[in-house]
C-alpha positions as a Markdown table, in Angstrom:
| # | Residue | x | y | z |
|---|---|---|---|---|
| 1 | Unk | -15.0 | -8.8 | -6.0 |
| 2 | Unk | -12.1 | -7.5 | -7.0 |
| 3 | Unk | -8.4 | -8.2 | -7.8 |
| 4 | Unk | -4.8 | -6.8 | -6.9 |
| 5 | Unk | -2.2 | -7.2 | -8.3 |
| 6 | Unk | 1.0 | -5.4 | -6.8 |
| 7 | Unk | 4.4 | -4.5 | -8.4 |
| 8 | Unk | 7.6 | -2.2 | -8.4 |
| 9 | Unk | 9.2 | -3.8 | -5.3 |
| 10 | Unk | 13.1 | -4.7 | -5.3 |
| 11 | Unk | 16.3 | -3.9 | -3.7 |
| 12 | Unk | 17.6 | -0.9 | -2.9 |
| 13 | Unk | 20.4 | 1.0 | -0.7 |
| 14 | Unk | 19.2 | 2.7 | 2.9 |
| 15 | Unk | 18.3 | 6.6 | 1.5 |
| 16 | Unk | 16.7 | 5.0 | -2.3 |
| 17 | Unk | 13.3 | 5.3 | -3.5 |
| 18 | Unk | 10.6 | 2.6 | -4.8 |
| 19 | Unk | 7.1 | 3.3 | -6.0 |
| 20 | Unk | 4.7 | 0.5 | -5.4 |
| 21 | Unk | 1.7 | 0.0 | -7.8 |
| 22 | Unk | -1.4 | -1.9 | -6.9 |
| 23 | Unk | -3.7 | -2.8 | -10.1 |
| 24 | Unk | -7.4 | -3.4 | -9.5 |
| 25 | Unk | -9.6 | -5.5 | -11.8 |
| 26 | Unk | -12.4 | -3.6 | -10.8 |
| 27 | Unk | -13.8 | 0.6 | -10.3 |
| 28 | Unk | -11.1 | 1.3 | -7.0 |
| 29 | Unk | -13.5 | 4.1 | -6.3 |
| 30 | Unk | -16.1 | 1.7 | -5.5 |
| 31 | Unk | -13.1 | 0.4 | -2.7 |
| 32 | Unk | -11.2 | 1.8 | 0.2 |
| 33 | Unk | -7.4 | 1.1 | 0.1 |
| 34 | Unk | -4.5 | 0.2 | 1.9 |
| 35 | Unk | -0.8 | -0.6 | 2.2 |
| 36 | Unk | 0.0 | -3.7 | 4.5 |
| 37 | Unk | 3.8 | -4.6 | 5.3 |
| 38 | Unk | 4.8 | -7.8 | 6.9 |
| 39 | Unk | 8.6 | -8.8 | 7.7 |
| 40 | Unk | 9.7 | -12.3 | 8.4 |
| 41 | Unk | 8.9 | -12.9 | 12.0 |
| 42 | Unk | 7.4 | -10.0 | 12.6 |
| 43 | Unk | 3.4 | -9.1 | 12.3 |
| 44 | Unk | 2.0 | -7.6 | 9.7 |
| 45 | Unk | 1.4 | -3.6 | 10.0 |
| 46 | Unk | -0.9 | -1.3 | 8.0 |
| 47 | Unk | 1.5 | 1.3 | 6.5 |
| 48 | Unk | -0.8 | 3.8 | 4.8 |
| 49 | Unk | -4.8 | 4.4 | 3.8 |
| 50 | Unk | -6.7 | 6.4 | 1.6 |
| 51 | Unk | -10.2 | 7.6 | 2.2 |
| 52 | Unk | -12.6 | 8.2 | -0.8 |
| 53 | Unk | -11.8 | 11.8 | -0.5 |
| 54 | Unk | -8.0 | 11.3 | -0.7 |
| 55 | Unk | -6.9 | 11.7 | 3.0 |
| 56 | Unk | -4.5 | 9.4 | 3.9 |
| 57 | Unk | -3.3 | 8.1 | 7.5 |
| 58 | Unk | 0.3 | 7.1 | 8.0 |
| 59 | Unk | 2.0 | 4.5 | 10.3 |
| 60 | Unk | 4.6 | 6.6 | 12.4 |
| 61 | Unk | 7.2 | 4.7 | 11.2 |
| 62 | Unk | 6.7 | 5.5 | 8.0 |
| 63 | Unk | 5.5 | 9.7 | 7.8 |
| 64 | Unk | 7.6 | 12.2 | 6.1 |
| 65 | Unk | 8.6 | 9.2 | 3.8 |
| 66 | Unk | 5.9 | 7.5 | 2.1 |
| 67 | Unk | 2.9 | 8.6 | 0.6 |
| 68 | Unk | 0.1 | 6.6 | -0.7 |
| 69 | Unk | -2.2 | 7.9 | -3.5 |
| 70 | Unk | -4.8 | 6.3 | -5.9 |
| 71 | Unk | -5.6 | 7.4 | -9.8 |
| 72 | Unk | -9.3 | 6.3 | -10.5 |
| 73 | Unk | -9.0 | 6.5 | -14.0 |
| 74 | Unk | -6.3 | 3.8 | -14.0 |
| 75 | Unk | -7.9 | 1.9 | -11.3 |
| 76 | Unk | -4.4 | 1.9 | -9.4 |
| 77 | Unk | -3.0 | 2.8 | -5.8 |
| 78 | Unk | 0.8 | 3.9 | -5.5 |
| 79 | Unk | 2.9 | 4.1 | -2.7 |
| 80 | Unk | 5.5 | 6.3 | -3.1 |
| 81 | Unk | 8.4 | 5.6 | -0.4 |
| 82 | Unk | 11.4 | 7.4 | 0.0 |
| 83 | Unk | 14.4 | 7.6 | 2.4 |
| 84 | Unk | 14.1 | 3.6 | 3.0 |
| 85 | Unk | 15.5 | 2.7 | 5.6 |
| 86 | Unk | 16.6 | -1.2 | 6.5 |
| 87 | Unk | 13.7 | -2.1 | 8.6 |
| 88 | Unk | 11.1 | -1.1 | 5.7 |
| 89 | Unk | 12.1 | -4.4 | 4.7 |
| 90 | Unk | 9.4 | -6.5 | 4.2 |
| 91 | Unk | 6.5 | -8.0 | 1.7 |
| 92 | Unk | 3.9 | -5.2 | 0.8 |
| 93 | Unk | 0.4 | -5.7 | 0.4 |
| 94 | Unk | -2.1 | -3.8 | -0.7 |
| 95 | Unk | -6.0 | -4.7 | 0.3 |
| 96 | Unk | -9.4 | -3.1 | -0.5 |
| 97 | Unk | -12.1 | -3.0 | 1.6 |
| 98 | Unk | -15.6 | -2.9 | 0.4 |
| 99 | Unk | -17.1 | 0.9 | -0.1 |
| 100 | Unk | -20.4 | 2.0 | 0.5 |
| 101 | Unk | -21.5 | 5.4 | -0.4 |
| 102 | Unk | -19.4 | 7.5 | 2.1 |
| 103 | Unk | -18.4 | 4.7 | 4.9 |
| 104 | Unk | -15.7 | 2.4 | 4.2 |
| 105 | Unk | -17.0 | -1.0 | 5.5 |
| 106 | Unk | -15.0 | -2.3 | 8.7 |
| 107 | Unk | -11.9 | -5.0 | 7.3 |
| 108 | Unk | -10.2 | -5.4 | 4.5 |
| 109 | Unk | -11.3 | -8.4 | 2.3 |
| 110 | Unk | -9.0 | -8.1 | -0.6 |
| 111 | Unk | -6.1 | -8.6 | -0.8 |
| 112 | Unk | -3.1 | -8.7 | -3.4 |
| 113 | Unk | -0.1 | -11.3 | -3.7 |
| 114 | Unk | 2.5 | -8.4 | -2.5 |
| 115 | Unk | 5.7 | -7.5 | -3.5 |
| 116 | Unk | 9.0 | -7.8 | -1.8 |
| 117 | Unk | 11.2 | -4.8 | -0.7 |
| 118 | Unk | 14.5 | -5.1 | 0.4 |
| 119 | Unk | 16.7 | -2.2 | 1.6 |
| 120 | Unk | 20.2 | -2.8 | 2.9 |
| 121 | Unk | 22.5 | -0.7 | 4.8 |
């Protein structure tokens, strides 16, 4: 098992920057890992992943502008997230799904607290 713990959310102006951090209690390279956003009213949408090998896959709405990476010696994922925009407001979450040898097991069954961006226009 493992636990997230996510942080660096807050308020900024349409065009800012935030960096999200996600802190594992446990090896993230024994985990495959994700960003999850989820507005009031809205459902909740996977915003980025990162295979073992570093790839990463985007959510549309989000490419050019984010980008997710992970540092295994810190046991911590990052999303880096630039040119907000007003409707990237929303509670973040990151989540882990379980890891085995080269497959990433289907769904995510950890999952941080999140942490709330707001951007206004």
């Amino acid at each position: 098992e493992v636990q997230l713990v996510e942080s660096g959310g807050g308020s900024v102006q349409s065009g800012g920057s935030l960096k999200l951090s996600c802190a594992a209690s446990g090896d993230t390279t024994s985990y495959c890992m994700g960003w999850f956003r989820q507005a009031p009213g809205s459902k909740q949408q996977e915003v980025a992943d990162i295979d073992f090998d570093g790839s990463a896959i985007y959510a549309e709405s989000v490419k050019g502008r984010f980008t997710i990476s992970q540092d295994n010696a810190k046991d911590t994922l990052y999303l880096q997230m630039n040119d907000l925009k007003p409707e990237d407001t929303a509670m973040y979450y990151c989540a882990a799904k379980v890891r085995i040898g080269d497959r990433c097991l289907d769904g995510y069954v950890y999952w941080g607290q999140g942490t709330q961006v707001t951007v206004s226009s």
